[in-house]
C-alpha positions in Angstrom: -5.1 -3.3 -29.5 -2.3 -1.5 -28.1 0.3 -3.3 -26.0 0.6 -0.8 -23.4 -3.1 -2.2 -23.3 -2.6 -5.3 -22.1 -1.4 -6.0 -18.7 1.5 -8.0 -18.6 1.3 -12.0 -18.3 1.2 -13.4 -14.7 4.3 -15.4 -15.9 6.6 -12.8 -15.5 5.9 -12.1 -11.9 9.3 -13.5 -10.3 8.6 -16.6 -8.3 11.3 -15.9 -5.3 11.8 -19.2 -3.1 8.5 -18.6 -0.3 6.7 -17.5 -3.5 3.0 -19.1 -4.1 3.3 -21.7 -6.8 0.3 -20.9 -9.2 -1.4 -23.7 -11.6 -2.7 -23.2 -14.7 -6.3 -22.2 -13.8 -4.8 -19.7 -10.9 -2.7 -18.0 -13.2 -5.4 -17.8 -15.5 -7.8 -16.0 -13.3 -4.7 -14.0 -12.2 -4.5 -12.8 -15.8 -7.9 -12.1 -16.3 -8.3 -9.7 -13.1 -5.1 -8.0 -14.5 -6.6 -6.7 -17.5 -9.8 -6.9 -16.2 -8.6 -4.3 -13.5 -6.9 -2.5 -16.4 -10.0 -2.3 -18.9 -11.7 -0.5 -16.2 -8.9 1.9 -15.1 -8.6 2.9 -19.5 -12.2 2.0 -20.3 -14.6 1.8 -18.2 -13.6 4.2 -15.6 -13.5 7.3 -17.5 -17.5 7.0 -18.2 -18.0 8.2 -14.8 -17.1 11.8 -15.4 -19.4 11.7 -18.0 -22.3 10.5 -16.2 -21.5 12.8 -13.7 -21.3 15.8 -16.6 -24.6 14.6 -18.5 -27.1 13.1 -15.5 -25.8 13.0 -12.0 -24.9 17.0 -11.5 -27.7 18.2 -13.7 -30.2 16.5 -11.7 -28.7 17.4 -8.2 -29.1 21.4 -9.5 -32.6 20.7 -10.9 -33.2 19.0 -7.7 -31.4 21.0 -5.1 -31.3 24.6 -6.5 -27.2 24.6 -6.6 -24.6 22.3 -7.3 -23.4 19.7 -5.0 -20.8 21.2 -1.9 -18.8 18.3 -0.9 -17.8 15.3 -2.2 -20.0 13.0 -0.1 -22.9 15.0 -2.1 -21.4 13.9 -5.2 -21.3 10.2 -3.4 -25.1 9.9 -2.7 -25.9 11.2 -6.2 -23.8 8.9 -8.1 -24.9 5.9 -5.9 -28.4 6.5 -7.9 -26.5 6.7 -11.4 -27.1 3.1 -12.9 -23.4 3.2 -14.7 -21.8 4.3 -11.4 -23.6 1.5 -9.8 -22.5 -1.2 -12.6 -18.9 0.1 -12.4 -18.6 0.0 -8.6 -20.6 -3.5 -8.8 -17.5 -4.8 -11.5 -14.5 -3.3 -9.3 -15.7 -4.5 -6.2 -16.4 -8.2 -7.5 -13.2 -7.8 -8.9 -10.8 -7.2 -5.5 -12.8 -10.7 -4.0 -12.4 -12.3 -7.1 -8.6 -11.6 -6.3 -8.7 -12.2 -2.7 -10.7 -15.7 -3.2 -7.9 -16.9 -6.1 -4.7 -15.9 -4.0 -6.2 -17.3 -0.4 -7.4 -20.8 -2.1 -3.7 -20.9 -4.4 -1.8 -20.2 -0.8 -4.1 -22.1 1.2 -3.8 -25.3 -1.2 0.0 -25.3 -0.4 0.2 -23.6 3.3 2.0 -26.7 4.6 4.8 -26.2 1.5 4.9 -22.1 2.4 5.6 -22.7 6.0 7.9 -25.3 5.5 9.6 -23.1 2.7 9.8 -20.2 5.1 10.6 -22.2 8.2 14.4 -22.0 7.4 14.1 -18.7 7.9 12.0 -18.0 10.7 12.5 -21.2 12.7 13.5 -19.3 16.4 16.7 -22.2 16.8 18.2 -21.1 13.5 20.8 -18.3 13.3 19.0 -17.1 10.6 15.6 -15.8 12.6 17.6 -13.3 14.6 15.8 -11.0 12.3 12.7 -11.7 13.4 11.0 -10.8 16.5 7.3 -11.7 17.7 4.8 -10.3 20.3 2.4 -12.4 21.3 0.8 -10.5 23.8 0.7 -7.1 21.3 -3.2 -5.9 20.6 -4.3 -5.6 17.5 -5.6 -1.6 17.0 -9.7 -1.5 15.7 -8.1 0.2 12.8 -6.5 -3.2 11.5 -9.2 -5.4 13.2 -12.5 -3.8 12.3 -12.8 -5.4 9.1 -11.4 -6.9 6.2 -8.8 -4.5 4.5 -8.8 -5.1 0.9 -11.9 -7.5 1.5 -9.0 -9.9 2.3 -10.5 -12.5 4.7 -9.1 -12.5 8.0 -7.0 -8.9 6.8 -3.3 -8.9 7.7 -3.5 -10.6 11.5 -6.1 -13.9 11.0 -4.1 -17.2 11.2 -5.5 -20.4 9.8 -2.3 -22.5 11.4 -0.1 -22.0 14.1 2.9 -20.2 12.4 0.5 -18.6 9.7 2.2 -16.6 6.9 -1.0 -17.1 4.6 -1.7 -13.5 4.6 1.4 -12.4 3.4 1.6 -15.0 1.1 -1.9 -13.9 -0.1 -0.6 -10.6 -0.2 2.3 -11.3 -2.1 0.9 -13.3 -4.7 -2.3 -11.0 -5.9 -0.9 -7.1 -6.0 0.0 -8.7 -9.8 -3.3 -8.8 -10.6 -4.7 -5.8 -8.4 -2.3 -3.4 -10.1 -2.4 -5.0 -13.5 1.6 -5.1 -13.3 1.9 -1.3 -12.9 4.7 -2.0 -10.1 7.2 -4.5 -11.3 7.8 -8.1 -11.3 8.1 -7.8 -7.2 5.5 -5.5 -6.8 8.2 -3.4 -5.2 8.0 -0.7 -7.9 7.1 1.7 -4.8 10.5 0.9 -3.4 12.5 1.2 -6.1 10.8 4.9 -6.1 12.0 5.3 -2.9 15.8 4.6 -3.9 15.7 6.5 -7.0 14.3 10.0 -4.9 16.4 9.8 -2.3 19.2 9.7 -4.4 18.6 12.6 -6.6 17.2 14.5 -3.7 20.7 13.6 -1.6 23.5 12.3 -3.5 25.7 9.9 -1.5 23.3 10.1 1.8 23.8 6.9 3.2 21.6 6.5 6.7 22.4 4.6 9.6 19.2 3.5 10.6 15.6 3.2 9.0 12.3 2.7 10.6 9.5 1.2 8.0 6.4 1.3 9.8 3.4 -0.6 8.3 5.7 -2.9 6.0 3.2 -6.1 5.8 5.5 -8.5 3.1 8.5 -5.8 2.6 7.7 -5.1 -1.1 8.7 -1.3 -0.2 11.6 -1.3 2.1 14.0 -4.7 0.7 14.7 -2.2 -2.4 16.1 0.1 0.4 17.6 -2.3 2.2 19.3 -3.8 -1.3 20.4 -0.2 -2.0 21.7 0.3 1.7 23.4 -2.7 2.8 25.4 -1.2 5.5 22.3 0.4 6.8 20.1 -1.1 10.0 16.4 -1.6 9.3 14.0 -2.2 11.3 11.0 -2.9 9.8 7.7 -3.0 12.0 3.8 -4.3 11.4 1.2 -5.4 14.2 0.6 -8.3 12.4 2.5 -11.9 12.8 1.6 -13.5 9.5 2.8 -10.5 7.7 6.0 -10.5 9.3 6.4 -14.2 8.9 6.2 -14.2 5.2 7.7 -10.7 5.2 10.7 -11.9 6.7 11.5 -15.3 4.8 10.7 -13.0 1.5 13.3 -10.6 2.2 16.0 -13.1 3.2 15.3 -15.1 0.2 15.6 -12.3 -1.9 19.1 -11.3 -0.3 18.2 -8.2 2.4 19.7 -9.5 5.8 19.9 -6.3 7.2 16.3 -5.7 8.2 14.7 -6.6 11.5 11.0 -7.5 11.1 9.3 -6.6 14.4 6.0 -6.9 15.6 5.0 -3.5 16.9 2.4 -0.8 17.3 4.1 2.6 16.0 1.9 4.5 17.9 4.2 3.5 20.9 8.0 3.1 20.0 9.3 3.2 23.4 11.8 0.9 22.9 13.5 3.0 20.7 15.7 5.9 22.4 15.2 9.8 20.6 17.0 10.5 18.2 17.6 6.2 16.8 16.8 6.9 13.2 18.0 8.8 10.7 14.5 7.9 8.3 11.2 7.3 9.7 9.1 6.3 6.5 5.5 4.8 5.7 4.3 3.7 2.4 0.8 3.6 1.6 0.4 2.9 4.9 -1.2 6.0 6.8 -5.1 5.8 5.2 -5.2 1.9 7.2 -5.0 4.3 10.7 -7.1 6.3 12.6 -7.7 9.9 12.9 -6.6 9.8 16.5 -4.0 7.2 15.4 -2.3 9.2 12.8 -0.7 11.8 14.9 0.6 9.4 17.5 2.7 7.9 14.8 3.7 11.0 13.2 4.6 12.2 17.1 6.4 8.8 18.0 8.5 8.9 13.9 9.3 12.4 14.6 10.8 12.0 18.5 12.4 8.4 17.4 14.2 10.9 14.4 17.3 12.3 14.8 18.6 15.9 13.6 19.1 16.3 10.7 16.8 13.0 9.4 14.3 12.3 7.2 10.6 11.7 7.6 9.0 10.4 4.8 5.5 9.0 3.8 4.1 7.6 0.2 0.4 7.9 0.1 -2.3 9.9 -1.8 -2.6 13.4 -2.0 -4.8 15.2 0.8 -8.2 16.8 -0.4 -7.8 20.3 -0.6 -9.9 23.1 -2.1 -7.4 23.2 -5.0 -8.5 19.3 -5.4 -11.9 19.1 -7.6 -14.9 17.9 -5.5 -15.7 15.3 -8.2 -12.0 14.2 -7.8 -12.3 14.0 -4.2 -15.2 11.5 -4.5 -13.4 9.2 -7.2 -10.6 9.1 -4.6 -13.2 8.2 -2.1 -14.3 5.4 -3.6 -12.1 2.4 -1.7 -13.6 3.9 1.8 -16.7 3.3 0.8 -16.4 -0.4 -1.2 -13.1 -1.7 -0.7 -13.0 -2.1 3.0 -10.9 1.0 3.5 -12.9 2.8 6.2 -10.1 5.6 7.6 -9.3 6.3 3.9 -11.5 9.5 3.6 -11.1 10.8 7.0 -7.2 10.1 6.5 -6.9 12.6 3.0 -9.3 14.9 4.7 -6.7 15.8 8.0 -4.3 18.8 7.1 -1.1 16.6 7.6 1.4 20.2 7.4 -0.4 21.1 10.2 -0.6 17.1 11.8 3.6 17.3 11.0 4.4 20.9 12.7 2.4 20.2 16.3 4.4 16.8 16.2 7.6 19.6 16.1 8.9 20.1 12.5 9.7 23.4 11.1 7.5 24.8 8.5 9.8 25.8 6.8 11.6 21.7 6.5 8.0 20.6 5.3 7.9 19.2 1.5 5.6 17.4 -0.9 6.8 15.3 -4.2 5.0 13.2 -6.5 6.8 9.5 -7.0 6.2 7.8 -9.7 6.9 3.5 -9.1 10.0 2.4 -11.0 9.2 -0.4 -13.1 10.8 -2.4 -16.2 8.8 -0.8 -18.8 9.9 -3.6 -21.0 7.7 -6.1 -19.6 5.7 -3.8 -17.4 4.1 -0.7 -19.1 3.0 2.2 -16.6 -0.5 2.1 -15.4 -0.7 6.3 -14.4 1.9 7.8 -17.0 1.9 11.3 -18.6 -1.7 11.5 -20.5 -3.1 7.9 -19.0 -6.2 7.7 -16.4 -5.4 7.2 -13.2 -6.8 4.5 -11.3 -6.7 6.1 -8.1 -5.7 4.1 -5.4 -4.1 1.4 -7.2 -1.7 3.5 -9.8 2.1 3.7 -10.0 2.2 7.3 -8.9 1.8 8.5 -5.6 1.8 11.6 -3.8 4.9 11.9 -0.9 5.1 14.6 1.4 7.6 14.8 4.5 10.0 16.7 6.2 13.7 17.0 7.4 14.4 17.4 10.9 
């Protein structure tokens, strides 16, 4: 076996201070759903073209007189397809087998984890001026209709008062979900960030940023290490996120972000013009369709002239996209508790970006691959490897200046 087979042992994860301390039998699971995760990215995942090829469309045009039109065609066909079933059985058992090991490894040591991130976030310490909390904000149906990620109580449920169990949940299990494709802080989407910024503008150095959608911070402390003279503010709806989001990036030595609870579809409190980068990372397919474009309106009025929007996602379905690649990509709406995920890569997002007021002309689209110590961490979705969409270290960006 190759060792860009195997996924990379849970003991290289870095264990900042707030970090979940694993045992022996957690980091063993942890382990096993990393190359788990992997063998059916390389192995297992591949066999669904090819029942698709041999059985699935051959029988829909034997059946149906034609070949299949759309991907959700493709869906109902391959729902019948006994490999299709046993894969999608295997990946779906294998995102709760993660969320079960990270909640009871956090949950075992909550009282340790808020008392760890307490020096942080306690509201008398000089050092929680970088976190502020709404306790009156709603949660939007988008975050609270089910389970994201089949985690259990998704990024808002508190078991205690002061809860950071989410994000410590979060933290601790993208490892094992991404089979180490995105570093040893899982921030490889970050680091992405910094490295395309500065080759696409040498020596820019913004004033403000707005992360919206930031949960634990993996994506925006590589910024804010990068920028230190820079103000960020970095918003979620959701308290435990923050929390934990908030102790992690002071413990990891970015004081220059402000973690705020707040619904970007409303950023009212923020003058025109504040920022000079309005970003979201893989954060757009958790909204709504009628969501979407208040957020994009609200980034691009809260932008100044001359700034950057930017968002880190997965491409759009097009009619240059294969139909059965369309449906692959589907999968997580369907079985992983990610219900706007279709309708999200199905919106035309030029045309969502130019009513909200930027020039056609300003529009771009880039693909980002996650920077990542390839030493210790080989690349899950490099040059001639399967992607396991939705969960590889390449994404699709697109954006505009203003």
């Amino acid at each position: 076996m190759k060792r860009e087979d195997i996924a990379p042992p849970y003991s290289a994860v870095t264990q900042h201070e707030i970090f979940p301390k694993p045992q022996h039998d957690e980091i063993a699971r942890f382990n096993f759903l990393a190359n788990f995760n992997r063998f059916m990215a390389t192995a297992l995942g591949p066999a669904n073209k090819r029942a698709y090829d041999s059985r699935v469309l051959p029988k829909f045009i034997q059946e149906m007189g034609r070949k299949p039109e759309n991907r959700f065609e493709i869906r109902h066909a391959m729902n019948d397809d006994p490999w299709h079933q046993f894969w999608s059985a295997l990946k779906r058992n294998s995102m709760e087998m993660r969320q079960q090991n990270g909640r009871a490894l956090v949950l075992r040591q909550i009282e340790r984890l808020k008392d760890a991130a307490s020096s942080y976030n306690d509201p008398n310490s000089a050092n929680s001026s970088h976190l502020e909390l709404d306790e009156n904000i709603t949660i939007p149906r988008y975050q609270s209709a089910v389970d994201i990620h089949c985690m259990p109580g998704s990024y808002h449920g508190e078991e205690v008062e002061g809860d950071i169990s989410a994000g410590a949940n979060y933290d601790c299990g993208i490892f094992a979900t991404t089979a180490g494709g995105i570093g040893a802080l899982s921030d490889g989407g970050g680091q992405a960030l910094v490295e395309w910024i500065r080759k696409e503008r040498p020596g820019w150095a913004p004033r403000r940023i707005l992360d919206v959608g930031v949960t634990v911070g993996h994506n925006i402390v590589p910024l804010a290490l990068a920028f230190p003279e820079t103000e960020i503010i970095a918003i979620d709806v959701a308290a435990p996120v923050l929390r934990y989001g908030h102790a992690r990036a002071r413990a990891l030595g970015a004081d220059n972000i402000r973690f705020v609870q707040a619904n970007a579809e409303d950023l009212s409190r923020w003058d025109d013009g504040y920022f000079d980068w309005v970003q979201t990372t893989m954060f757009l397919h958790e909204t709504s369709g009628s969501a979407l474009p208040r957020i994009i309106n609200e980034g691009y009025r809260v932008l100044a002239n001359g700034g950057l929007m930017f968002h880190l996602e997965q491409p759009a379905y097009t009619d240059a996209m294969p139909l059965y690649e369309q449906f692959i990509r589907d999968w997580d709406a369907f079985n992983n508790n990610e219900p706007f995920w279709s309708s999200m890569h199905s919106l035309d997002l030029n045309k969502v970006m130019t009513e909200a007021g930027f020039a056609p002309e300003n529009l771009f689209e880039a693909h980002v691959k996650a920077v990542v110590d390839r030493e210790i961490f080989p690349a899950t979705a490099d040059e001639g490897e399967t992607e396991d969409h939705g969960r590889a270290a390449a994404w699709h960006a697109f954006g505009a200046w203003k």
